[in-house]
Structure formats: structure tokens, C-alpha cells
N, CA and C atoms as a LAMMPS dump frame, in Angstrom:
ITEM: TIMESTEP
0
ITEM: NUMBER OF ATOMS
627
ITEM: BOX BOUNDS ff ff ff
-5.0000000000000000e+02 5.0000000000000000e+02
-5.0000000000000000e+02 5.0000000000000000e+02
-5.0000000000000000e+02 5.0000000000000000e+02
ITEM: ATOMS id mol type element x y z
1 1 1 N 278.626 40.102 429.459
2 1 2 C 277.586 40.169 428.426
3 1 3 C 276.217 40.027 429.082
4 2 1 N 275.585 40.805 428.979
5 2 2 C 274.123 40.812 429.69
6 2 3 C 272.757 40.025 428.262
7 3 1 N 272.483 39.034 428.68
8 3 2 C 271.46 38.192 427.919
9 3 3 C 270.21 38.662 428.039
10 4 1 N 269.437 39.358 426.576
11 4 2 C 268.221 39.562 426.753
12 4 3 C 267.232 38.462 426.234
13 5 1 N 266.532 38.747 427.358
14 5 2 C 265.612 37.447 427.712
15 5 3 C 263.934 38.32 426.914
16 6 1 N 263.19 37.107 426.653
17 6 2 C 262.202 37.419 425.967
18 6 3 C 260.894 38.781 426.618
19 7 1 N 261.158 38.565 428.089
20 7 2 C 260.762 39.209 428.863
21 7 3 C 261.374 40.711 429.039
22 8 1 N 262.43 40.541 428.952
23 8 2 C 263.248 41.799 428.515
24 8 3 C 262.927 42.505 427.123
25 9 1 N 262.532 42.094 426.039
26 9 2 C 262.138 42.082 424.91
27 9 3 C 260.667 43.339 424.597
28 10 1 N 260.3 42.457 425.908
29 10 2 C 258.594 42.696 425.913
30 10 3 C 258.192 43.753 426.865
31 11 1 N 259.669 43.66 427.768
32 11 2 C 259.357 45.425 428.455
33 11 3 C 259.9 46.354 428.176
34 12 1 N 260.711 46.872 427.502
35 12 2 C 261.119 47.414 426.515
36 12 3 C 259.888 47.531 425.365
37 13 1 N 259.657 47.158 424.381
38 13 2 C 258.309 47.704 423.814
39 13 3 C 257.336 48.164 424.359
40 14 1 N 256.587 47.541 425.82
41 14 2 C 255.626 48.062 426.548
42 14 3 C 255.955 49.079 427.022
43 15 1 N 257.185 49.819 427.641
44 15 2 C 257.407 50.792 428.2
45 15 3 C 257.442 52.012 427.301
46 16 1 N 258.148 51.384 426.109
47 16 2 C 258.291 52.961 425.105
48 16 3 C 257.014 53.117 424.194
49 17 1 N 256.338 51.826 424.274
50 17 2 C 254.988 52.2 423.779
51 17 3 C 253.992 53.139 424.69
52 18 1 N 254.018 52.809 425.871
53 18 2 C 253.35 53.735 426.945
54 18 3 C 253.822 55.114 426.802
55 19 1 N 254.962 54.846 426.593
56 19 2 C 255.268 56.448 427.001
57 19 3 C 255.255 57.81 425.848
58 20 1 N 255.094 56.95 424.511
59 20 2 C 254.931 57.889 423.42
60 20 3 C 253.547 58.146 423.168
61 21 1 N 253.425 59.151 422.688
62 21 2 C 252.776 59.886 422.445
63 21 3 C 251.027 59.806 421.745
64 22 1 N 250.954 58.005 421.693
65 22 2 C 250.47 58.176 420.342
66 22 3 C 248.938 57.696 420.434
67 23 1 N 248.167 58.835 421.822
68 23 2 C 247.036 58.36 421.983
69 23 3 C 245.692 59.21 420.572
70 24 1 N 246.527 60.066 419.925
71 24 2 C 245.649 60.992 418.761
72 24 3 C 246.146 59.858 417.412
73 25 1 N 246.88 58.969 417.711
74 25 2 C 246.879 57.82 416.137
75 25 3 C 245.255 57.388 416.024
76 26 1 N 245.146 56.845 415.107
77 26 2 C 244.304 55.565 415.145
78 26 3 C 244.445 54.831 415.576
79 27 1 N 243.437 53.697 416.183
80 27 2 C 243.612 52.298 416.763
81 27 3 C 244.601 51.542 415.912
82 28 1 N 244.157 51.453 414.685
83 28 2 C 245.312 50.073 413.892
84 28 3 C 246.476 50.567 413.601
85 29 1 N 246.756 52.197 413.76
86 29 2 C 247.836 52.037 413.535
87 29 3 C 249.2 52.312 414.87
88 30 1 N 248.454 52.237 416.052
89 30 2 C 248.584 52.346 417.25
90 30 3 C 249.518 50.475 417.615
91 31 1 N 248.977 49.845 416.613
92 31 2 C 249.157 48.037 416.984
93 31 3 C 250.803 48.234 416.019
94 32 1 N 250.796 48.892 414.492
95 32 2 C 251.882 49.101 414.177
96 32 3 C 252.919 49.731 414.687
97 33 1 N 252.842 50.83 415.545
98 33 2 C 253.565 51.47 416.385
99 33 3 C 254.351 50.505 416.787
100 34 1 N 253.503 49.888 418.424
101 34 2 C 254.169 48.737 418.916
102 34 3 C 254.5 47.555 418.403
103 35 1 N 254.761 47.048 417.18
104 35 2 C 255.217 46.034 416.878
105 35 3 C 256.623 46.67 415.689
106 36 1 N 256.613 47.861 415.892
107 36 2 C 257.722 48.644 414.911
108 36 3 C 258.572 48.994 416.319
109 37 1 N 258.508 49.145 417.594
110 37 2 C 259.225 49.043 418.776
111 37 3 C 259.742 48.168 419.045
112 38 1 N 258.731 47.114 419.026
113 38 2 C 259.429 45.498 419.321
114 38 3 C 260.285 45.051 418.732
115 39 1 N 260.662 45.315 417.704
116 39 2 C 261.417 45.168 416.239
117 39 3 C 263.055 45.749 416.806
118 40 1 N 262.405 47.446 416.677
119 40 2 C 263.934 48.018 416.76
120 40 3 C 264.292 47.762 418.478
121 41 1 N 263.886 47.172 419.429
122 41 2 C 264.808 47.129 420.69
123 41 3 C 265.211 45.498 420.255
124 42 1 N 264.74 44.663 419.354
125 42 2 C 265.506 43.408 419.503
126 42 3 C 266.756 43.58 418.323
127 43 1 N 266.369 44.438 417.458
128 43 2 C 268.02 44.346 416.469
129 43 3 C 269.134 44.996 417.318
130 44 1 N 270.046 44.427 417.164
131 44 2 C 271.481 44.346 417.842
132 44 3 C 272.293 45.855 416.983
133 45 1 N 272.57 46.698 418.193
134 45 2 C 273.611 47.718 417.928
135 45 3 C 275.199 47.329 417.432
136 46 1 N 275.721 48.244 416.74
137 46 2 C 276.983 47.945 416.657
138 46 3 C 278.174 47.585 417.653
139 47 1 N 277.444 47.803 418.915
140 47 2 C 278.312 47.489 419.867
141 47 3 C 277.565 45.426 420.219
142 48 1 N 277.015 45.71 419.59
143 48 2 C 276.483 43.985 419.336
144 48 3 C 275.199 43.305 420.283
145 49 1 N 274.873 44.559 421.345
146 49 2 C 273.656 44.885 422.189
147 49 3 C 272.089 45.494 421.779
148 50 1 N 271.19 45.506 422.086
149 50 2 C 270.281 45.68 421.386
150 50 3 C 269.816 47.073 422.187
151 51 1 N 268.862 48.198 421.959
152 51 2 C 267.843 48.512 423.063
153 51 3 C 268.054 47.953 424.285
154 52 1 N 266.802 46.945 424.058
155 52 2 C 266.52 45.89 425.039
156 52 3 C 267.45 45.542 426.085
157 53 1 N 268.343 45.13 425.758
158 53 2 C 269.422 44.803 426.081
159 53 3 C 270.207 45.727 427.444
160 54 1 N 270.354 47.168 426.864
161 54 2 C 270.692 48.16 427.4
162 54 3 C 269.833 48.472 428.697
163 55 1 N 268.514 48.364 428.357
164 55 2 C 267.284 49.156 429.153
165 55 3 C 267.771 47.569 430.342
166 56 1 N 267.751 46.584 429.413
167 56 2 C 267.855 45.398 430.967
168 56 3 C 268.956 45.746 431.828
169 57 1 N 270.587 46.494 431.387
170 57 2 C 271.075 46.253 431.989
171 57 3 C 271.085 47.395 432.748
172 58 1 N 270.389 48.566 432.967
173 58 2 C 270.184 49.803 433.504
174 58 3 C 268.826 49.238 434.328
175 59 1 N 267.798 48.627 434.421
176 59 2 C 266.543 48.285 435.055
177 59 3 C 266.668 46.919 435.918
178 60 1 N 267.909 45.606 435.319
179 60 2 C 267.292 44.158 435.453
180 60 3 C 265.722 43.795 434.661
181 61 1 N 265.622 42.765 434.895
182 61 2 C 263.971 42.555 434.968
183 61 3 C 263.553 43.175 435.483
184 62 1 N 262.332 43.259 435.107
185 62 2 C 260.952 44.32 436.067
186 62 3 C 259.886 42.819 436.126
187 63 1 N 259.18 43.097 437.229
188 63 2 C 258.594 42.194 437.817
189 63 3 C 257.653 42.1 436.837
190 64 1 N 256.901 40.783 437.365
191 64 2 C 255.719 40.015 436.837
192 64 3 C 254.275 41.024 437.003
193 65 1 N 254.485 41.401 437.794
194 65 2 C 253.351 42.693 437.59
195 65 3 C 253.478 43.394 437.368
196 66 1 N 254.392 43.953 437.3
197 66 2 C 254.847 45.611 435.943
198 66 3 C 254.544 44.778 434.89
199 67 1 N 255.075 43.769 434.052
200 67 2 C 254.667 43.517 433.118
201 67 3 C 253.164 43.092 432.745
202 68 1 N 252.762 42.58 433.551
203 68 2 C 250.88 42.298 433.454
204 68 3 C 250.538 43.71 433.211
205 69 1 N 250.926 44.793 434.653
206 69 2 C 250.485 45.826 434.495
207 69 3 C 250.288 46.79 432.933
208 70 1 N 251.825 46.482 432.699
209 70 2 C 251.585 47.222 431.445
210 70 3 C 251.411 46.58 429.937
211 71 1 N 251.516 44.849 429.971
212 71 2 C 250.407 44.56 428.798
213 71 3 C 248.701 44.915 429.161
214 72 1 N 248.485 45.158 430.67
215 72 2 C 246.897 45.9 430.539
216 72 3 C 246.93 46.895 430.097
217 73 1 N 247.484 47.731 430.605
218 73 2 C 247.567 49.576 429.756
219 73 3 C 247.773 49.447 428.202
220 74 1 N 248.676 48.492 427.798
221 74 2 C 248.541 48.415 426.176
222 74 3 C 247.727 48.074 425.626
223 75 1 N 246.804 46.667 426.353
224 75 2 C 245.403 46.511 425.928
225 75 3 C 244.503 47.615 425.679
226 76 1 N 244.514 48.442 427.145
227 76 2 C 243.708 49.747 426.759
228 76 3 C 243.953 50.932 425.756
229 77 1 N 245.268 50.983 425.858
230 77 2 C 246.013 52.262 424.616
231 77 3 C 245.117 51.568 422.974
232 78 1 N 245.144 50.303 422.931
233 78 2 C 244.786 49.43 421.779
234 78 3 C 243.514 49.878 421.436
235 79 1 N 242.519 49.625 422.294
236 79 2 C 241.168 49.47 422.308
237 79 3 C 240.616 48.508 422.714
238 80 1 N 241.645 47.087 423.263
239 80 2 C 241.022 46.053 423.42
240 80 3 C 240.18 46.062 425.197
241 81 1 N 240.717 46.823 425.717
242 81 2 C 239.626 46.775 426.924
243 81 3 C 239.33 48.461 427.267
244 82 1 N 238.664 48.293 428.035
245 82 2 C 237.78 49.208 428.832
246 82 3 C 238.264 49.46 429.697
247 83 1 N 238.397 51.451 430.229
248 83 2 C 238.97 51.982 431.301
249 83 3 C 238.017 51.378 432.179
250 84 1 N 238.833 50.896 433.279
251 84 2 C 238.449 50.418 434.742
252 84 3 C 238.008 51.613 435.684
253 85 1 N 237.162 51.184 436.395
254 85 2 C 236.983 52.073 437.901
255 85 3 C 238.36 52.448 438.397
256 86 1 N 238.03 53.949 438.736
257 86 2 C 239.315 54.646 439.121
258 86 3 C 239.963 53.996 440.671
259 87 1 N 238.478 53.586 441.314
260 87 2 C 238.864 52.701 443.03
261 87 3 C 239.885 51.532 442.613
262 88 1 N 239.529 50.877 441.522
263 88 2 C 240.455 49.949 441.275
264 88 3 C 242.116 49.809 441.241
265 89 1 N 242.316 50.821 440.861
266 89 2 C 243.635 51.792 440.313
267 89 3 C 243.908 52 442.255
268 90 1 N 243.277 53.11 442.585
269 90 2 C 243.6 53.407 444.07
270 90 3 C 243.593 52.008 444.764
271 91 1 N 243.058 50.809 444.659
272 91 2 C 243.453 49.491 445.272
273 91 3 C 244.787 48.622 445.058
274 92 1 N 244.94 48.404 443.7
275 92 2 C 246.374 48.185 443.449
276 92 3 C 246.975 49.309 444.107
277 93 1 N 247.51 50.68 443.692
278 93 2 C 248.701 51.595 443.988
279 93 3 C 248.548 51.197 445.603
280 94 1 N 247.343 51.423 446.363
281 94 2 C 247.609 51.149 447.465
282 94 3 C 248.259 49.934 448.236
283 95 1 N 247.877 48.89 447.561
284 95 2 C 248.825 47.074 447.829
285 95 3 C 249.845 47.109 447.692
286 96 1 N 250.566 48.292 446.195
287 96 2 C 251.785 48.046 445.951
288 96 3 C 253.432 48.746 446.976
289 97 1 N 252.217 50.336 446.996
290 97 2 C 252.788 50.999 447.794
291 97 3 C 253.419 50.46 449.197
292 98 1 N 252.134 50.032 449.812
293 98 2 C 252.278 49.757 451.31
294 98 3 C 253.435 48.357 451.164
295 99 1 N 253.183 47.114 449.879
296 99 2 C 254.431 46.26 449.824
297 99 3 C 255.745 46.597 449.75
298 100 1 N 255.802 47.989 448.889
299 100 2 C 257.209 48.784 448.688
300 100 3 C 257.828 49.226 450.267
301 101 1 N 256.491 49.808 450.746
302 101 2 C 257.167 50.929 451.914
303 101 3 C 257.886 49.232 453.37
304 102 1 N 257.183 48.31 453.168
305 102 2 C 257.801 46.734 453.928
306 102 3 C 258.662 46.388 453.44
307 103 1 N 258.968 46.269 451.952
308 103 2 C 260.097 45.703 451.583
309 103 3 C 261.413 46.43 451.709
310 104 1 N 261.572 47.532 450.594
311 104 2 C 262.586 48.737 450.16
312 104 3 C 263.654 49.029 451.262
313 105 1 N 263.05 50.084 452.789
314 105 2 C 263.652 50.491 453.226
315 105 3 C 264.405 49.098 454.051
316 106 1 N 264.079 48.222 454.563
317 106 2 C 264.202 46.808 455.312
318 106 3 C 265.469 46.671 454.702
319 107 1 N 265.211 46.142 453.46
320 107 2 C 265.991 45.608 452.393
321 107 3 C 268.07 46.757 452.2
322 108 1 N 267.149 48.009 452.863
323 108 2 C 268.707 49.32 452.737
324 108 3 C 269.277 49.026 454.132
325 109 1 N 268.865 48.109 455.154
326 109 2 C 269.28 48.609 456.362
327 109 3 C 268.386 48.853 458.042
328 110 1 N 267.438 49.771 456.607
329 110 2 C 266.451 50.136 458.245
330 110 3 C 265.403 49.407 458.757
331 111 1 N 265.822 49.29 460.11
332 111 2 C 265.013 48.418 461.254
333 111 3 C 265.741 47.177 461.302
334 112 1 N 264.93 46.551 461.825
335 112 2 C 266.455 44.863 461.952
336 112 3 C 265.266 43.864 461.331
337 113 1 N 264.024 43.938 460.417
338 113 2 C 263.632 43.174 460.138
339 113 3 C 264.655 43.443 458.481
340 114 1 N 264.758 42.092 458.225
341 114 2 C 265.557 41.714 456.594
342 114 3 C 264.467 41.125 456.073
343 115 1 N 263.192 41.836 455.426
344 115 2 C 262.082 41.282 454.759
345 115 3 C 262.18 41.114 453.313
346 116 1 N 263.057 41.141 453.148
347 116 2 C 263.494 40.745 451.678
348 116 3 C 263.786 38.93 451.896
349 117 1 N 264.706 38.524 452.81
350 117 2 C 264.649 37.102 453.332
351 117 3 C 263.451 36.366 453.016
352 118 1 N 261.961 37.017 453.455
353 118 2 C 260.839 36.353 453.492
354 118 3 C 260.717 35.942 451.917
355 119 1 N 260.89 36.102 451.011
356 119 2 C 260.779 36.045 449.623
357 119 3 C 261.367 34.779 449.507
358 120 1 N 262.377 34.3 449.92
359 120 2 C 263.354 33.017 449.7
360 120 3 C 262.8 31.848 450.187
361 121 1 N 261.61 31.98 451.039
362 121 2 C 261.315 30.774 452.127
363 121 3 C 259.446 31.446 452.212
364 122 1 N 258.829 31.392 451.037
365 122 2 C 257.352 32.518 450.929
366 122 3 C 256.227 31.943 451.224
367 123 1 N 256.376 30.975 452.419
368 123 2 C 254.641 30.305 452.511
369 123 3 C 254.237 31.372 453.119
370 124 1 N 254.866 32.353 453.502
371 124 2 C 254.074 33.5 454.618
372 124 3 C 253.503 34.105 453.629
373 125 1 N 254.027 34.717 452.915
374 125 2 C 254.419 36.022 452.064
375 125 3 C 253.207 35.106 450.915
376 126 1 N 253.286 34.159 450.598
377 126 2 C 252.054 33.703 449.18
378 126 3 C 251.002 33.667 449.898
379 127 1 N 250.947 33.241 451.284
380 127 2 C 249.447 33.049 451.908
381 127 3 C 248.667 34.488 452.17
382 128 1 N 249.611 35.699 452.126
383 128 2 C 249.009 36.906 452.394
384 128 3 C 248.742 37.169 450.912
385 129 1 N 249.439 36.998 449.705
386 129 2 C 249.103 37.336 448.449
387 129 3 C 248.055 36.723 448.146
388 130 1 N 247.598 35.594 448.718
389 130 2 C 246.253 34.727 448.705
390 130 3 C 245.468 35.161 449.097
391 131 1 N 245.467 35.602 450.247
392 131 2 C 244.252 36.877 451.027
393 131 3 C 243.745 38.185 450.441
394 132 1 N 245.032 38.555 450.249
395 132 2 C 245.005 39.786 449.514
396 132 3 C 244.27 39.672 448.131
397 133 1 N 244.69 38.685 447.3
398 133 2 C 243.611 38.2 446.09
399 133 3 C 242.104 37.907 445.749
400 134 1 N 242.062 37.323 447.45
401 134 2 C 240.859 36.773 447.473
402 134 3 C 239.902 38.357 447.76
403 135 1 N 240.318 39.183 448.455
404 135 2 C 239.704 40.335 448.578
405 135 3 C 239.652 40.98 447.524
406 136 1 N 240.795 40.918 446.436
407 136 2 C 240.577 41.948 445.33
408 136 3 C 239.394 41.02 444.476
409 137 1 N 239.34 39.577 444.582
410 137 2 C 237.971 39.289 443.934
411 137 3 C 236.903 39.761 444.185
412 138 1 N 236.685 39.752 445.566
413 138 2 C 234.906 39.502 446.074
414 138 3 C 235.074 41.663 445.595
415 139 1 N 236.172 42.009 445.669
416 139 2 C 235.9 43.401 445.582
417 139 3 C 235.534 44.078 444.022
418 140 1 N 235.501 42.663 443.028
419 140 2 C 235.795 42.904 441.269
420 140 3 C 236.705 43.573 440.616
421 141 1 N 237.74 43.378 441.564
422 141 2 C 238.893 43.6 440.592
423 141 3 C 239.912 42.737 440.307
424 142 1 N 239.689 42.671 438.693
425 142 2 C 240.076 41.349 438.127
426 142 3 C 241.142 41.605 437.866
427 143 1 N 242.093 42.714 437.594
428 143 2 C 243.397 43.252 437.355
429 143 3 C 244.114 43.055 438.343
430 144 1 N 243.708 43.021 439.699
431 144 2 C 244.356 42.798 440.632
432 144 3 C 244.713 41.467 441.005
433 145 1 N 243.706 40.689 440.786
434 145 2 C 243.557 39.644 440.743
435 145 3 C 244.638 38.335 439.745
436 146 1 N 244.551 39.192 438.397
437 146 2 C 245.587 38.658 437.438
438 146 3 C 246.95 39.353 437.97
439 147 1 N 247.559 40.171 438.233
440 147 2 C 248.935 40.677 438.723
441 147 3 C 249.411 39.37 439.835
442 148 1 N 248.247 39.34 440.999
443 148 2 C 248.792 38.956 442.172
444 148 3 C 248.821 37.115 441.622
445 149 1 N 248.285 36.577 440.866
446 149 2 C 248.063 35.164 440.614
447 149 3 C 248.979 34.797 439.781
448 150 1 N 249.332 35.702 438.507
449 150 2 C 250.231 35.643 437.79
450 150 3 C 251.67 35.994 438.158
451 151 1 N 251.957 36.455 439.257
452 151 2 C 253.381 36.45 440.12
453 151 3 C 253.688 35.517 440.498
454 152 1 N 252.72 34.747 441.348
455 152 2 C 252.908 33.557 442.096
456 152 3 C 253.232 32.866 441.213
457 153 1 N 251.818 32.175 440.092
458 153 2 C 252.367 30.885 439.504
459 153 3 C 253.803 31.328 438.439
460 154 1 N 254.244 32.48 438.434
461 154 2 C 255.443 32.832 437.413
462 154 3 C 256.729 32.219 438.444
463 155 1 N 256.011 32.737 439.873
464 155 2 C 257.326 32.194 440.438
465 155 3 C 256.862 30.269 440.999
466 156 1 N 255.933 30.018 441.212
467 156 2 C 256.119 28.713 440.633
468 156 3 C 256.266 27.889 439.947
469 157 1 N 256.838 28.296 438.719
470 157 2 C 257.069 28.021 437.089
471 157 3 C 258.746 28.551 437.005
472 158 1 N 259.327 29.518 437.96
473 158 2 C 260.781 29.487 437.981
474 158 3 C 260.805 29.991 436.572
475 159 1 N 260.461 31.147 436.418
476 159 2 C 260.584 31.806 434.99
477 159 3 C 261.248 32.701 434.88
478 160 1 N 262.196 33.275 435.813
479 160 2 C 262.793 34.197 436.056
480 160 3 C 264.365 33.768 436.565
481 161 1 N 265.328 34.136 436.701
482 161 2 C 266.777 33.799 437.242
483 161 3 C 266.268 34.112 438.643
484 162 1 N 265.901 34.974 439.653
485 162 2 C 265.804 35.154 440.977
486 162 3 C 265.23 34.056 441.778
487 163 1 N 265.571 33.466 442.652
488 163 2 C 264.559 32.701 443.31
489 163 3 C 264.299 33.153 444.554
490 164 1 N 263.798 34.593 444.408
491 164 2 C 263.054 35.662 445.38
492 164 3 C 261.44 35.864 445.056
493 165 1 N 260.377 35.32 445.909
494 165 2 C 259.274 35.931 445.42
495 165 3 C 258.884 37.325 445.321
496 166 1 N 259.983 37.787 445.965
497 166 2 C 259.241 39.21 446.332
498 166 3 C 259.564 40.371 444.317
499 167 1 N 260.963 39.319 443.676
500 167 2 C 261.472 39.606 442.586
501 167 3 C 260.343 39.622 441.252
502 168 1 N 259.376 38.899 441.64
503 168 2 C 258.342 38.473 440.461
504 168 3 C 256.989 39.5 440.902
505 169 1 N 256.929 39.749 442.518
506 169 2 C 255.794 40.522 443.403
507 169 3 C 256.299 42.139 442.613
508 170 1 N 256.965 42.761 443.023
509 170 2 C 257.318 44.074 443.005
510 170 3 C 258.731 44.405 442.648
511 171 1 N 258.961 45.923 442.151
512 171 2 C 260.156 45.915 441.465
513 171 3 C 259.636 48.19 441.861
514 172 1 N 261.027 48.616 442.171
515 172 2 C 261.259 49.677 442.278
516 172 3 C 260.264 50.585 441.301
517 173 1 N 260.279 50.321 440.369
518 173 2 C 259.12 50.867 439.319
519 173 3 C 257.952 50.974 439.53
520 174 1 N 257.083 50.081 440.136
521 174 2 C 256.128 49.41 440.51
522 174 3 C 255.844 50.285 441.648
523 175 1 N 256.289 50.073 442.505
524 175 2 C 256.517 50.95 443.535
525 175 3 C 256.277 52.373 443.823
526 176 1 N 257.545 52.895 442.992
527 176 2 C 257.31 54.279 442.459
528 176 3 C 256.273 55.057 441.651
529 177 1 N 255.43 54.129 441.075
530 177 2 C 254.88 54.444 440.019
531 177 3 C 253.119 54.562 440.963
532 178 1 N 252.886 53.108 441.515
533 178 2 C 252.069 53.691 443.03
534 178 3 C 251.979 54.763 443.649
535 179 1 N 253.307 55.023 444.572
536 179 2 C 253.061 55.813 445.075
537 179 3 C 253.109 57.213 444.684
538 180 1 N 253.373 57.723 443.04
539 180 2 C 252.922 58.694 442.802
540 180 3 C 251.376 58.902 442.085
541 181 1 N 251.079 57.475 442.11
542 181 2 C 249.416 57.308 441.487
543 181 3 C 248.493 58.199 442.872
544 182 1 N 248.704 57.846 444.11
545 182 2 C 248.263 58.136 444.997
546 182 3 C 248.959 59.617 445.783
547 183 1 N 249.888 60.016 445.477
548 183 2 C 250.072 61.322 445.324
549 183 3 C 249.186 62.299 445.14
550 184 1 N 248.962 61.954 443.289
551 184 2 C 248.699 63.007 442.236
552 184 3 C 247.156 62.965 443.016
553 185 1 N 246.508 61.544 442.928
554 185 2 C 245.279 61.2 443.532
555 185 3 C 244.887 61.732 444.561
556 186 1 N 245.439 61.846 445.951
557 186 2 C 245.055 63.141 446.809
558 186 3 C 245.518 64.445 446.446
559 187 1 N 246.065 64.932 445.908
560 187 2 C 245.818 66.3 445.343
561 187 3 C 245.217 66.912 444.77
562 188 1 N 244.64 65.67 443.538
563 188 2 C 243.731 66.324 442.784
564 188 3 C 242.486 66.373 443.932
565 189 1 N 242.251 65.171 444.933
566 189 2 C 241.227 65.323 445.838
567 189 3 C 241.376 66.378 446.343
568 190 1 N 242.002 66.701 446.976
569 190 2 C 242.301 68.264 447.836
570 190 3 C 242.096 69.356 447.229
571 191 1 N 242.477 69.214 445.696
572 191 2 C 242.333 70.709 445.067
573 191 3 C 240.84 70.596 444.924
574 192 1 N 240.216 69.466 444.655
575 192 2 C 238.819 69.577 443.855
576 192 3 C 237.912 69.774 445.024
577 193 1 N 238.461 69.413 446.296
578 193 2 C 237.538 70.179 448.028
579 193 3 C 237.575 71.532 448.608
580 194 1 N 238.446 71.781 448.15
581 194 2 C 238.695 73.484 448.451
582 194 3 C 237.682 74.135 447.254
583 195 1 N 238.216 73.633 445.938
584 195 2 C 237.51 74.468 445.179
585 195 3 C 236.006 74.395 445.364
586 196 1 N 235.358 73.109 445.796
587 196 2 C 234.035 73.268 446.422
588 196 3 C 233.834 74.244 447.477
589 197 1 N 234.739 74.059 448.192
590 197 2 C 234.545 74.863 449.261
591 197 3 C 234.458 76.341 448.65
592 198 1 N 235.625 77.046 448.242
593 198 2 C 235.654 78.494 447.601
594 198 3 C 233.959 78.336 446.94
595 199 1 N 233.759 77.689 445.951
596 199 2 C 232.76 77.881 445.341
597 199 3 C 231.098 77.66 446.553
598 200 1 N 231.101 76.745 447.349
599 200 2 C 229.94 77.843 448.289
600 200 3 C 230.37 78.212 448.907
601 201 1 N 231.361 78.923 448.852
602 201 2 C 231.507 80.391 449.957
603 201 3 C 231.24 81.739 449.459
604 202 1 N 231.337 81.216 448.2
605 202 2 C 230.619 82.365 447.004
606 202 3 C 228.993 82.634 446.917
607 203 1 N 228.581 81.203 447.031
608 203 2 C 227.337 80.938 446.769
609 203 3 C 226.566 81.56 447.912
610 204 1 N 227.171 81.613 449.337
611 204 2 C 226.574 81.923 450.869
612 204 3 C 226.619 83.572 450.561
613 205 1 N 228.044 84.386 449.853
614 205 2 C 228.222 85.625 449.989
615 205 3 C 227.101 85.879 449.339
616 206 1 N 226.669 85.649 447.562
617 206 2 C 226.131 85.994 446.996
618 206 3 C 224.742 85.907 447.479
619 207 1 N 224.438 84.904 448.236
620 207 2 C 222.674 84.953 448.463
621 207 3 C 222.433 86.25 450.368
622 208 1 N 223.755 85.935 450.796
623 208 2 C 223.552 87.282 451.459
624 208 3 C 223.176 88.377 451.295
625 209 1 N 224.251 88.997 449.93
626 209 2 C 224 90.083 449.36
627 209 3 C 222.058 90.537 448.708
């Protein structure tokens, strides 16, 4: 029997709220949406499981910063905050990424470091999330700032079944979801430099002519 936990509850609504459709609603009725989600993943199926339930046992938990992450995006879907600087966005995906690309493959096998270990025993691993924090301050980003602070004290509060920091830090999703932020992000850079480019090469032909 897989136990859904309140946290389980709450990513499950955040996720299927993100992902529908419903940025042409209205604001207030954008708040009904998600609380008509929250609803149907906690009532229990006939098999006596909920949503929720299901999505936990296909995902586990998703970390402490997927979930920050995406009660911020719901804040914003809401109206309650303000789109952030796009550098900001490229600063997280980039922290998360480069944590994924140390942890992930380690963790399958490759190389002989087992950096998943470091999570179990984390004065290393919190003192760099400390650094790393302290830079996303002086840099004003406060999103970054709440992800990386709110992992830690979640995992110093033992709010989770894992007693892995790296379990509350990052989660396959997280990860993935980075490194296609920074994907799409140099491409669109690349397409939008060429097309400068094409466009004065037009501009040089035409004043030739």
C-alpha cells in the first residue's frame, strides 16, 4: 500500500495545474481550477487509491525544490507574483543541471565516485549549498535562494522518509526540466544570432546595390 503523504497531495495539484491549459481563464477562476484538482487527486478510487496516490507511486516524492519551484510558478499562473528576470531562470537551470550531471550518472555506476553517499553524511554537500546561496543572494535571486534554504532546513526538520540530502536537493524532474530550460535557451539564442546575422547581410547587400 503506498501512503499519500500531504506533500504528495500538493504535487499532484501543482503539476496538473501547471500543465493545463488555463492561462486564457481569469485570475479567480484560475484559484478554483486548482483547488477543484486538489480535491479530485485526494478522493480515493475504487481501487481505494487516489490520483495522488498513483502519480506518488510512479514519481516517489519529488524534491523540496520541485515543490518550492512549482508553488512559485503557481504563484505566478495566479497573479500573485511577478515574472522574474529570465538570468534568474538560466541561474537555477544552470545549479540544477550541473548538480544532476554530479549526482545521476555516479549514482548508475559511472566513474568510481558514489556521490550519492555524500548526501548521507552532508557537511560537504550543505556547506557548498551555503555558498552557492550566498551567491544567489548578493546576485538577487530570491527564488534561488528560497529552493536552496528551504531543502536544507526541510532536511533538517526530517520531513521526508529519505535521510539523503541530496533527496530533498534534486529529483530526476528537476533535473530534466533544467536541462531542457537551457536547451530550448541556447537555441532560441542561436536562432535569434543567425537571424541577425542573415538580416545585416541583407542590410550590407542592399546598401551595395
Amino acid at each position: 500500500m503506498i501512503s499519500v503523504s500531504l506533500q504528495s497531495c500538493l504535487s499532484f495539484a501543482l503539476i496538473v495545474f501547471l500543465l493545463l491549459p488555463s492561462s486564457r481563464l481569469p485570475v479567480r477562476y484560475r484559484g478554483l481550477l486548482l483547488l477543484a484538482v486538489l480535491v479530485i487527486g485526494i478522493i480515493p478510487l475504487p481501487t481505494g487509491l487516489s490520483l495522488a496516490g498513483y502519480l506518488r507511486g510512479l514519481t516517489d516524492e519529488l524534491s523540496i525544490t520541485a515543490v518550492i519551484w512549482m508553488l512559485a510558478g503557481t504563484a505566478l499562473r495566479l497573479g500573485w507574483l511577478q515574472p522574474g528576470s529570465g538570468t534568474y531562470s538560466w541561474q537555477l537551470c544552470s545549479i540544477f543541471a550541473v548538480l544532476g550531471v554530479l549526482l545521476y550518472p555516479a549514482s548508475m555506476g559511472v566513474g568510481m565516485l558514489d556521490t550519492y553517499s555524500w548526501g548521507y553524511s552532508p557537511r560537504m554537500l550543505i556547506g557548498l549549498m551555503g555558498v552557492l546561496t550566498l551567491v544567489l543572494l548578493l546576485l538577487g535571486n530570491i527564488l534561488g535562494v528560497l529552493l536552496l534554504t528551504l531543502a536544507t532546513l526541510a532536511f533538517t526538520l526530517d520531513i521526508k522518509a529519505s535521510d539523503n540530502y541530496w533527496d530533498y536537493l534534486i529529483d530526476p524532474f528537476v533535473v530534466l526540466y533544467s536541462i531542457g530550460v537551457l536547451i530550448a535557451n541556447s537555441i532560441a539564442t542561436l536562432l535569434k544570432w543567425r537571424r541577425g546575422m542573415f538580416a545585416s547581410t541583407v542590410r550590407l547587400d542592399e546598401g551595395l546595390d
